[in-house]
C-alpha positions in Angstrom: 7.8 0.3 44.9 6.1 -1.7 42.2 6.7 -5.5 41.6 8.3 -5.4 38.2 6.4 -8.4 36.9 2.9 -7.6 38.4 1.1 -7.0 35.1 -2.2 -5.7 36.8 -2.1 -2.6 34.6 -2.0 -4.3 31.5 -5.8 -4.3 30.7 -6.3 -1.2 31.4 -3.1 0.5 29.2 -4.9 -1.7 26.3 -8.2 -0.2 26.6 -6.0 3.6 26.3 -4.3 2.1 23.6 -7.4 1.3 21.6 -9.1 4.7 22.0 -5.4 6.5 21.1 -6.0 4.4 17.9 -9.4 4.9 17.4 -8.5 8.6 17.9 -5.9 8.3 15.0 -8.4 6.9 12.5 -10.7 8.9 13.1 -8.8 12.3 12.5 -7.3 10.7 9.6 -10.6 10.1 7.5 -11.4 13.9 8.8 -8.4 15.2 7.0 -8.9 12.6 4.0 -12.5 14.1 3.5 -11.6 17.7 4.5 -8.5 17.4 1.6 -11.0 16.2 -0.8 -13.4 19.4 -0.9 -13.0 20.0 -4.0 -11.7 23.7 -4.0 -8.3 24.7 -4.8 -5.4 24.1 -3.3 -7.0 20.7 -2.1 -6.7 17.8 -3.6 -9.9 16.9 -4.5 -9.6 20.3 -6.9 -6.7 18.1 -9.0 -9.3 15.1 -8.5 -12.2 17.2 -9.5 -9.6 18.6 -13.2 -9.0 14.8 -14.0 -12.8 14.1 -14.2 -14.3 17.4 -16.4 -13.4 18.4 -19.4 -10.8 21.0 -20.1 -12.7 24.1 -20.6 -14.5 23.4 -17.2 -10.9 22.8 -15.9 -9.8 26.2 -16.7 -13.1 27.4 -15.7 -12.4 26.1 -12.3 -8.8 27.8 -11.9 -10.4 31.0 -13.4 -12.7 31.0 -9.9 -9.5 29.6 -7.8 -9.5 32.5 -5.6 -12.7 32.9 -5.1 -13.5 29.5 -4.3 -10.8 29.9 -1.7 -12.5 32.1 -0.1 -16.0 31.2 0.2 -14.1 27.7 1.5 -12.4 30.2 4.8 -16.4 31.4 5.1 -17.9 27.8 5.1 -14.7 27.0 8.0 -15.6 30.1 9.5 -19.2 29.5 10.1 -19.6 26.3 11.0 -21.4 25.1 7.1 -18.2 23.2 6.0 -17.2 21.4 9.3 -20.8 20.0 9.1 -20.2 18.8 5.7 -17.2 17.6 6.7 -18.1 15.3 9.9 -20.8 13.8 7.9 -19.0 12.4 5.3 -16.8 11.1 7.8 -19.2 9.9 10.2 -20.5 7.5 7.1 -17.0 6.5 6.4 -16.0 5.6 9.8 -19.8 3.9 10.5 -18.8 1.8 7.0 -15.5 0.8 8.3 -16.9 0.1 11.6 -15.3 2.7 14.1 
């Protein structure tokens, strides 16, 4: 059985620790950017309304399903998650992770 106060281990549960964190970021600024494609119902899309003007507003909901769709083709092949882990790639470099 283990000493109880033999702390060898210690270094080595910090190095785990700072990948499990570094892990964490780094799926969190994948959702951030991935909620920010601007197609309903993300985010961004309510982003996107606050910064056109009104008639392209409605013109965006009038191509809501639509958009939705071609977004399930860009996840499907591959074209959005590119996209997607380059914008976050420049975050994380920026941030420094």
């Amino acid at each position: 059985m283990a000493n109880i106060h033999d702390l060898t281990w210690l270094p080595q549960a910090t190095v785990h620790l700072d990948t499990m964190v570094s892990l964490f970021a780094i799926c969190n600024v994948m959702i951030a950017v991935f909620n920010l494609v601007p197609i309903a119902p993300m985010a961004g899309n309510r982003l996107l309304q606050l910064f056109v003007a009104p008639e392209t507003a409605m013109r965006i909901n009038h191509y809501e399903k639509p958009l939705q769709i071609l977004m399930i083709l860009l996840l499907i092949f591959g074209i959005l998650q590119s996209l997607i882990f380059s914008v976050a790639d420049m975050i994380m470099r920026l941030v420094g992770l």
